[in-house]
LOMIVO-936385 format. One record per residue (C-alpha): x, y, z; residue in one letter. Coordinates in steps of 0.25 Angstrom, whole numbers, padded with zeros to 4 digits, always signed. Example, Ala and Ser with C-alpha at 12.3 -4.5 7.8 and 13.67 -1.06 7.14 Angstrom:
BEGIN
+0049-0018+0031A +0055-0004+0029S 
This chain:
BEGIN
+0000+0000+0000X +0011+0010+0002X +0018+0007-0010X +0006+0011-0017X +0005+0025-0010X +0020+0029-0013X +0018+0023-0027X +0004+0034-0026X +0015+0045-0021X +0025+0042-0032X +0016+0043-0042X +0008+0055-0038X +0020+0062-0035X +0022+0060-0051X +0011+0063-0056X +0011+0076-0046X +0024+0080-0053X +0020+0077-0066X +0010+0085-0065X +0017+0098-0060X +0028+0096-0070X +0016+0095-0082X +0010+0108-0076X +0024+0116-0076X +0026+0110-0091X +0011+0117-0094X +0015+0130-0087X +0027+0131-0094X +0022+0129-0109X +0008+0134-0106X +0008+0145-0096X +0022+0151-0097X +0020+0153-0113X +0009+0162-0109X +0017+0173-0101X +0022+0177-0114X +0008+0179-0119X +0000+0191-0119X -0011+0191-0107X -0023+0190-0117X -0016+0175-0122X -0013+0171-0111X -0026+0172-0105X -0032+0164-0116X -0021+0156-0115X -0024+0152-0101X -0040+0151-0105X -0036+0140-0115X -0027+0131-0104X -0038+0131-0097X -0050+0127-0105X -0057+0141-0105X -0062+0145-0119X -0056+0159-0123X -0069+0165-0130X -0082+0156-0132X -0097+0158-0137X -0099+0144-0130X -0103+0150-0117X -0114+0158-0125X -0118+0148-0134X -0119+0139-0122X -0128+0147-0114X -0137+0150-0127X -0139+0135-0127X -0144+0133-0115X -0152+0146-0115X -0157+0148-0127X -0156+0136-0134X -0141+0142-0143X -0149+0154-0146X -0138+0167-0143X -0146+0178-0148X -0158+0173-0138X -0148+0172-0128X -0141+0185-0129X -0156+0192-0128X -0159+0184-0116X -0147+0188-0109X -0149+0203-0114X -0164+0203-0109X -0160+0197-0094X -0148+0208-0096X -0159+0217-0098X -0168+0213-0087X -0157+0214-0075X -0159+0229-0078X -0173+0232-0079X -0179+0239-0068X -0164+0247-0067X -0171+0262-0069X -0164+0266-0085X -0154+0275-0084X -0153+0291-0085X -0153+0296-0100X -0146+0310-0096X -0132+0307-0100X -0119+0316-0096X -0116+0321-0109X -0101+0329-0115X -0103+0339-0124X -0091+0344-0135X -0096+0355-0143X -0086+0355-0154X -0088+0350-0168X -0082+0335-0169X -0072+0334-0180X -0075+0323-0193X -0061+0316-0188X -0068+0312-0174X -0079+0305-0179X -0075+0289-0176X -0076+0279-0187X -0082+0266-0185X -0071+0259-0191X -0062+0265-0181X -0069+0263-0169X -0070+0247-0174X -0057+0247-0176X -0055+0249-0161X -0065+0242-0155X -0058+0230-0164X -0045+0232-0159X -0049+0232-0145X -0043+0220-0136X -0054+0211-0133X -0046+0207-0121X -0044+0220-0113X -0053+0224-0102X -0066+0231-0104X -0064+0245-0103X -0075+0254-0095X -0087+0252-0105X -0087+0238-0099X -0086+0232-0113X -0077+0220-0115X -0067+0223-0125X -0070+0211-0132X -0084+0215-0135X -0079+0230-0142X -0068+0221-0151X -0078+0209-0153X -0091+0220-0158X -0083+0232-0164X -0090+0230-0176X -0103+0232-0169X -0097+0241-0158X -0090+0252-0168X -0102+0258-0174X -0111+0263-0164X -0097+0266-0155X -0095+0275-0166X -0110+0280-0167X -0110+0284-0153X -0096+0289-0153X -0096+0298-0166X -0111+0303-0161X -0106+0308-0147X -0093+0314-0155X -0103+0322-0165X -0111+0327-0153X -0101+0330-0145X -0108+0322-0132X -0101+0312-0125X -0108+0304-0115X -0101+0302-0102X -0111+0289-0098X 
């Protein structure tokens, strides 16, 4: 019997060193390569050793499923009306807006082109933080082409008027 448990030892002892010595192996051909990596890599990097997909409609699709029997569009309005809802009885809120005037004429050069402004709504990184608007970046690069022209609408309107609102 006590053969059979320094046997148990030994073999458990090998296997406890075979494993620490495959787990060094991994760090150093996995983990160490992605210090030279940019942070945005080696994020994703990280997401892929441990099974987490990067970017997946899955999640959506899934829930329409059970839902909504797969259909999206129904389940995007069902999750807009409930969005809706939570807010219902909130008294709206005050029309009277605090308003900058210019009184100067607005020269042709400053009006914004939409090509420009989807230009930089494209170039934005999708991984960067969402600046004070609240609006992921991802979304201002993914819908630029949506975004840019009533951005622009807005933009050039409260430019020719010479109004900025402050809220």
């Amino acid at each position: 019997m006590s053969g059979d448990l320094s046997q148990t030892k030994i073999l458990r002892n090998k296997v406890n060193r075979a494993a620490s010595k495959l787990m060094y192996d991994f760090y150093q051909t996995q983990i160490a390569a992605m210090h030279e990596s940019g942070s945005h890599d080696w994020w994703k990097h990280m997401k892929t050793i441990m099974g987490l997909k990067t970017k997946s409609n899955s999640c959506m699709q899934g829930l329409a499923n059970k839902t909504t029997d797969g259909d999206c569009g129904l389940l995007a309005n069902t999750m807009n009306d409930f969005f809706v809802s939570v807010s219902d009885h909130l008294p709206r809120l005050n029309k009277s807006r605090k308003v900058f005037t210019v009184n100067e004429e607005l020269p042709d050069q400053s009006v914004i082109s939409v090509c420009t402004t989807f230009k930089a709504l494209e170039s934005v990184k999708a991984n960067k933080a969402t600046g004070p608007d609240n609006i992921p970046a991802w979304v201002l690069r993914n819908h630029a082409n949506v975004l840019a022209p009533p951005l622009i609408a807005f933009s050039n309107n409260s430019l020719g008027e010479g109004v900025l609102l402050l809220e």
